[in-house]
C-alpha positions in Angstrom: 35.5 19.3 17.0 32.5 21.2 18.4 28.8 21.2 17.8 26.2 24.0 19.0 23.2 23.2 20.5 21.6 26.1 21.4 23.6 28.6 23.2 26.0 25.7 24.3 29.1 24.1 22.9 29.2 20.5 23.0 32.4 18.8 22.2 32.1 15.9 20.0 33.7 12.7 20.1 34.6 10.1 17.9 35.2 6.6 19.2 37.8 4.4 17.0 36.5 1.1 15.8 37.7 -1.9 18.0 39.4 -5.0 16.3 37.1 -7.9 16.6 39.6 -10.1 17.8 38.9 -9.5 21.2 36.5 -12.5 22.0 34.0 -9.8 23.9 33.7 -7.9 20.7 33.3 -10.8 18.6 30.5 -12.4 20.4 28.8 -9.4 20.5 29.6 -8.9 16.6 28.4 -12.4 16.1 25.3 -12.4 18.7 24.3 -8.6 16.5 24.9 -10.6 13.2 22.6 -13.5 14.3 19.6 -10.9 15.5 19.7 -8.9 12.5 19.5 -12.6 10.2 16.9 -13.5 12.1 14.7 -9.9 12.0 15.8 -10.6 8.1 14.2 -14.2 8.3 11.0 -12.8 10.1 10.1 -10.3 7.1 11.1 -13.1 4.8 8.5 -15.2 6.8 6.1 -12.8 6.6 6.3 -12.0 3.3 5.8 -15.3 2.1 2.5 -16.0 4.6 0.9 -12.7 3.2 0.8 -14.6 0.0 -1.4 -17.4 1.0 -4.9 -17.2 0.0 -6.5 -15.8 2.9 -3.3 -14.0 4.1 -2.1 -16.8 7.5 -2.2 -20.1 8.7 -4.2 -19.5 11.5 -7.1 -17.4 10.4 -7.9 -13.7 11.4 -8.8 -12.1 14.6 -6.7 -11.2 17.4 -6.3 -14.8 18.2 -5.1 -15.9 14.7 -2.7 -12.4 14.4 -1.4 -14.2 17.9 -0.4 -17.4 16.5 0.6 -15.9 12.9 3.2 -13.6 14.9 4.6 -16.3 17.4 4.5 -18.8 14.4 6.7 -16.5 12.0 9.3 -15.6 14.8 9.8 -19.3 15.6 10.6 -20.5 11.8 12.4 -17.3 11.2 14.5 -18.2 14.8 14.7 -21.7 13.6 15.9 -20.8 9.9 18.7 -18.2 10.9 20.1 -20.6 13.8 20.4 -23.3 11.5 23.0 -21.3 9.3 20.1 -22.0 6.6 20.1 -18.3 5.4 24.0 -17.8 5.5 23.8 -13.4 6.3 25.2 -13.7 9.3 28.6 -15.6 8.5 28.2 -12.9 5.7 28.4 -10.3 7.9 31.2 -11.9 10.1 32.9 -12.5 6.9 32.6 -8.7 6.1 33.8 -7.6 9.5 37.3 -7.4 9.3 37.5 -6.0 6.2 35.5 -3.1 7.1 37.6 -3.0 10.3 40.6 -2.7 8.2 39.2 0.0 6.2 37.9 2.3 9.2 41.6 2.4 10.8 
């Protein structure tokens, strides 16, 4: 299969999903999994500190947007590592059945 781009033919590839059983593949599967519950957690976080009455725990300013941003990235962190949230055995749990599926 082809694709134009302009006045040139590029040929297009697709790569075959690889079964997570490799342990490379699955750490990365599982390191993936963890960032994406914990970018999850962070708008969770976020969400939930808009809704105070005066919109953070540290007050406004660049100084207070500062500590509300580092503050929200540590209890999101600390909530997915903790296995508190439960997406990313979810997604690990989803894995192979979408592996099975693609082949």
């Amino acid at each position: 299969m082809t694709q134009k781009i302009g006045h040139t033919a590029i040929p297009l590839t697709v790569k075959q999903p690889q079964p997570l059983h490799k342990p490379d593949l699955r750490a990365k599967a599982e390191k993936a999994a963890q960032q994406f519950e914990t970018m999850m957690a962070v708008q969770m976080v976020k969400s939930m500190q808009s809704s105070l009455e005066g919109g953070s725990l540290f007050g406004g300013g660049v100084t207070g947007d500062i500590y509300n941003g580092l503050a929200e990235w540590q209890l999101a962190e600390t909530l997915a590592k903790g296995g508190h949230l439960g997406l990313k055995e979810q997604i690990l749990r989803q894995l192979p059945k979408a592996e099975k599926e693609g082949s």
